[in-house]
C-alpha positions in Angstrom: 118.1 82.3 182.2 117.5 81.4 178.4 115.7 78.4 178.1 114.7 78.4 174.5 117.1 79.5 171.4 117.5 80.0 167.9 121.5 80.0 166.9 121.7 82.5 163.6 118.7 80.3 161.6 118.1 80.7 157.8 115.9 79.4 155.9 115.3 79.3 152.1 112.8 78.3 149.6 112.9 77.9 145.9 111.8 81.6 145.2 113.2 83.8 148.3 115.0 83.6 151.6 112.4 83.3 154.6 115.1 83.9 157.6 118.4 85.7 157.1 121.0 84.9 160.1 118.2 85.0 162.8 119.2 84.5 166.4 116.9 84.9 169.5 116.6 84.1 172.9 113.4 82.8 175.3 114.0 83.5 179.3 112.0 80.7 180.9 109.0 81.7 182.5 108.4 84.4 180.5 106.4 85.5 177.5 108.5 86.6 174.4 106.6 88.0 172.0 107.6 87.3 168.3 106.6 90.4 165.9 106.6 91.4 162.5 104.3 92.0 159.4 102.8 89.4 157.0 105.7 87.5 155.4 108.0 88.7 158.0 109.0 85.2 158.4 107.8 84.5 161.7 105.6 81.4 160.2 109.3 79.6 159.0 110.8 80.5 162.4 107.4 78.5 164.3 107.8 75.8 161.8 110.8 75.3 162.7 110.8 75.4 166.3 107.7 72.8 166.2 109.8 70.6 164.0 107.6 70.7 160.7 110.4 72.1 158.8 114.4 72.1 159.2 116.4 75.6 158.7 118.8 75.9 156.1 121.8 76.7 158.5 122.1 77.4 162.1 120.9 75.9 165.4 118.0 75.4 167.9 118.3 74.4 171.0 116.1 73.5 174.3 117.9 74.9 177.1 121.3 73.3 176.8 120.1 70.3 174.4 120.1 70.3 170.5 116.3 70.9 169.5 115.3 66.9 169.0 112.5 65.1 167.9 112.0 63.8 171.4 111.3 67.6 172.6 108.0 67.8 170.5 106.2 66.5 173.9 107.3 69.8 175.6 106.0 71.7 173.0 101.7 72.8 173.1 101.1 74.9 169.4 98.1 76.7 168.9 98.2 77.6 165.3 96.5 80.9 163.6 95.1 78.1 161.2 92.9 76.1 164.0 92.5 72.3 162.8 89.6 70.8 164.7 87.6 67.9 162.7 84.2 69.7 161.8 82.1 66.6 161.9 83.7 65.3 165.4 82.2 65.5 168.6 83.9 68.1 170.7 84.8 65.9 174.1 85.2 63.0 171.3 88.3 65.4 169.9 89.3 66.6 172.8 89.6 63.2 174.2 91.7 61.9 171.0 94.2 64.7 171.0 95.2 64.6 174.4 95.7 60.9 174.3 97.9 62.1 171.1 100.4 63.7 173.0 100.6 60.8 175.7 98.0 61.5 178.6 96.1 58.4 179.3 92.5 58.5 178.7 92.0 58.5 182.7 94.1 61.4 183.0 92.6 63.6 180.0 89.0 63.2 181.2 89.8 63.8 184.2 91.9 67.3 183.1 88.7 67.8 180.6 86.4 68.1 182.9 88.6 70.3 184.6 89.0 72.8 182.0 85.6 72.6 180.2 83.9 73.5 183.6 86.4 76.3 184.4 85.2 78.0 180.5 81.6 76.8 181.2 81.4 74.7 178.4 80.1 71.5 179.2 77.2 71.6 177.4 79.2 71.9 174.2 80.9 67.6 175.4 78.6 66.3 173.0 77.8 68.9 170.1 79.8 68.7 167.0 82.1 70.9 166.2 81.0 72.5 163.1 78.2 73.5 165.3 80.2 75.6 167.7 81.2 79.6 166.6 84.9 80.1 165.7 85.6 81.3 168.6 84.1 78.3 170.8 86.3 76.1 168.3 89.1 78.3 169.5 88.5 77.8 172.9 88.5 74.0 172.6 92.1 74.4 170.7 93.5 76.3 173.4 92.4 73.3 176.0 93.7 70.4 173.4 97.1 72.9 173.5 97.8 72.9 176.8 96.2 69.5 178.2 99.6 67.8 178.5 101.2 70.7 180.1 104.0 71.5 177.8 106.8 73.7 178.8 107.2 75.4 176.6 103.5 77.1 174.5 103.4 78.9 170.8 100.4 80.8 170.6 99.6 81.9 167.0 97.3 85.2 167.0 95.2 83.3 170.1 92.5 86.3 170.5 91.5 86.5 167.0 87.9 85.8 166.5 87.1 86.8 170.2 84.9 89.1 172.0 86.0 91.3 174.5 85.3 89.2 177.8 87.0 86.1 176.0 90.2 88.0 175.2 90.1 88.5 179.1 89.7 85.3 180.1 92.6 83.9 177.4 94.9 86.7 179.1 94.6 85.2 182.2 95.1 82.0 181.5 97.9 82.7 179.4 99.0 84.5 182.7 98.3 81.9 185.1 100.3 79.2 182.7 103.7 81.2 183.1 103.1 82.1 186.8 103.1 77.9 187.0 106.3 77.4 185.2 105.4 77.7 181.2 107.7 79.9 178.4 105.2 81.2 176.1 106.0 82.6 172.5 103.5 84.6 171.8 103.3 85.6 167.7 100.8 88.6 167.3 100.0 91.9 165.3 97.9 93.2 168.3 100.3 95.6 170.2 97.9 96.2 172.5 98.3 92.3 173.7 102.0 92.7 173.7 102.4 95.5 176.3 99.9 93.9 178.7 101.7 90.3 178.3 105.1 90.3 177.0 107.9 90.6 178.7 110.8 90.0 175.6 109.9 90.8 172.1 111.8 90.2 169.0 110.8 91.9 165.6 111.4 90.4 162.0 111.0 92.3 159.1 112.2 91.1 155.3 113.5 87.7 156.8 115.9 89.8 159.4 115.5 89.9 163.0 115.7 94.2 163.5 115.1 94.5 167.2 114.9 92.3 170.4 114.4 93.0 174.1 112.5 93.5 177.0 109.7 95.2 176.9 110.5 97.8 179.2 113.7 98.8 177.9 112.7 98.9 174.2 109.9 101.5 175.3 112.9 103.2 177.6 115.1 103.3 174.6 112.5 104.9 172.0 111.6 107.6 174.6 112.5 111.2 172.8 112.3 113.4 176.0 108.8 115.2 175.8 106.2 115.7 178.1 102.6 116.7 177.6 101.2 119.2 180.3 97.4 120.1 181.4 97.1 123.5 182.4 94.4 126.9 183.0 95.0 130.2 183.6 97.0 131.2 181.0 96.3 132.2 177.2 99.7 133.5 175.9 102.2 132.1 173.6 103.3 129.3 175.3 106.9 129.5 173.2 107.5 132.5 175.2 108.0 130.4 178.5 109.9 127.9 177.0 113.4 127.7 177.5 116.0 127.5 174.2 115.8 124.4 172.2 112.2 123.4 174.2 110.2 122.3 171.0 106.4 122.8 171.1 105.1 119.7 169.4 101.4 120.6 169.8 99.2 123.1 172.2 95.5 122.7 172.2 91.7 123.0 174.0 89.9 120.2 175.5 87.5 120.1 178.4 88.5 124.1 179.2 91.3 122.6 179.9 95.3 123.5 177.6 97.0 121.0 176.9 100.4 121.1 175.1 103.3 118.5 174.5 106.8 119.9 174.4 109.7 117.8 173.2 113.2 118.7 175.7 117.1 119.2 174.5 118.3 115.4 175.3 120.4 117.2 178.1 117.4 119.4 179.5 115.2 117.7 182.7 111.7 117.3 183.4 111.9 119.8 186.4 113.3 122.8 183.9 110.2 122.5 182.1 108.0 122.8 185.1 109.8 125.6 186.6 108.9 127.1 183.2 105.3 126.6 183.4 104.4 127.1 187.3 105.1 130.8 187.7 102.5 131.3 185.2 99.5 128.4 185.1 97.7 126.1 187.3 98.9 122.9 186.4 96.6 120.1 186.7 98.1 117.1 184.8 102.0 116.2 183.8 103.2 113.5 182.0 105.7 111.9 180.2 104.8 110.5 176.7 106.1 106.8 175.7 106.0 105.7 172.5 103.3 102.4 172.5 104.3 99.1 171.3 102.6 99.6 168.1 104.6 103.5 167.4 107.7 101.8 167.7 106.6 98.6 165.6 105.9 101.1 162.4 108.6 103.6 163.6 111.2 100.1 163.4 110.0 98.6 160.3 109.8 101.5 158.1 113.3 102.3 158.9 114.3 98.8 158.1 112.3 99.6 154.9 114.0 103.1 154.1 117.5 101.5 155.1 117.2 98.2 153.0 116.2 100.9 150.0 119.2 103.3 150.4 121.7 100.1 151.1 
């Protein structure tokens, strides 16, 4: 069920057009990533859901309600851009900020404490915030984000400026907050991230919105029919086993063992390709290859480029 959408949105400024006749749609309890290089536009689409700007035409709506002013309570932003006071004490911040967005000070120590002992840094309550690394400052962002328990969370390239074992714990939390209830948009060049979290994904490219869906079918749908398969016992030309219109995309040597990927007729099944091979080799690995996240990003955008050219 949708419960965040953006009704055909577009947005100009003095010198170009930011969002051309965008329209997308947020499942609750999900995570829907928003994609797309620099100057994409995804920056005027988040600044337009949090309310800092207004779009040019078009509509925005929380669930079935007109996006309001009154709805900026629901909403936790963490922005690429963090925006902690350097010379502030970090609990002293903290504190502020969640009394900002309307929990009372009983309520935000209380959730503080909470959350700094579950990140293991209470020892940081009292230093300043200049003294912390960037990303210790962007773990006390994520915190002041989610403190009041928004439904609905923007997360702006979160992992940048984090180790390894951070990233990790930000995943699960950012986990955890939609298994209890939360609809994450998630903005982020790391298609890495996106296939481990997302589960929608909308791409934006010169202001236009140039592909949207789930996860799992977007990968299903770029899929070109080859297979990659580890084998031993044979050294021949492996086009003579091949049936017609089998295309050999690559055949190589690694660890003694050959490995080749053959691209199939659109019509032609996996099993035809075995019942090629097994006569013949000892097979020891078979596979299907899916294009990643990140293939079909490029693969998507430089279309969009070559078609935008040509039109």
């Amino acid at each position: 069920m949708t419960y965040f959408s953006v009704k055909n949105i577009t947005k100009r400024y003095a010198a170009h057009t930011a969002l051309t006749n965008v329209s997308i749609d947020v499942p609750g309890q999900s995570i829907f990533g928003l994609l797309g290089p620099n100057g994409a536009g995804k920056t005027s689409l988040i600044r337009i859901i949090n309310q800092i700007t207004g779009p040019d035409e078009g509509e925005v709506y929380f669930g079935n309600e007109k996006l309001a002013p009154h709805h900026v309570d629901r909403i936790g932003y963490l922005p690429e851009e963090r925006g902690l006071y350097k010379k502030m004490k970090v609990g002293e911040q903290a504190l502020y900020l969640a009394q900002l967005k309307g929990v009372s000070k009983a309520d935000a120590i209380k959730k503080l404490k909470y959350w700094f002992e579950k990140f293991e840094i209470q020892a940081w309550w009292n230093k300043k915030v200049e003294e912390l690394s960037k990303g210790m400052q962007q773990k006390v962002q994520f915190i002041v984000t989610i403190i009041h328990e928004p439904s609905l969370l923007i997360f702006d390239e979160p992992f940048s400026g984090f180790d390894p074992i951070n990233v990790n714990l930000l995943k699960d939390e950012i986990l955890n907050l939609r298994k209890n209830g939360a609809t994450i948009i998630f903005s982020t060049h790391n298609m890495a991230s996106v296939e481990e979290l997302c589960d929608n994904i909308a791409l934006i490219n010169n202001s236009h919105k140039i592909l949207e869906g789930s996860v799992k079918e977007i990968k299903k749908r770029f899929k070109t029919n080859t297979y990659s398969i580890d084998f031993d016992g044979y050294s021949g030309q492996v086009q003579s086993l091949l049936p017609a219109g089998f295309i050999l995309a690559e055949d190589k040597t690694e660890d003694e063992l050959r490995q080749v990927t053959v691209t199939l007729p659109a019509t032609a099944t996996q099993n035809e390709l075995l019942n090629a091979f097994m006569p013949y080799v000892n097979i020891h690995a078979f596979r299907e290859i899916i294009p990643t996240m990140n293939e079909i990003f490029i693969k998507t955008v430089h279309a969009a480029g070559n078609h935008s050219i040509n039109s």
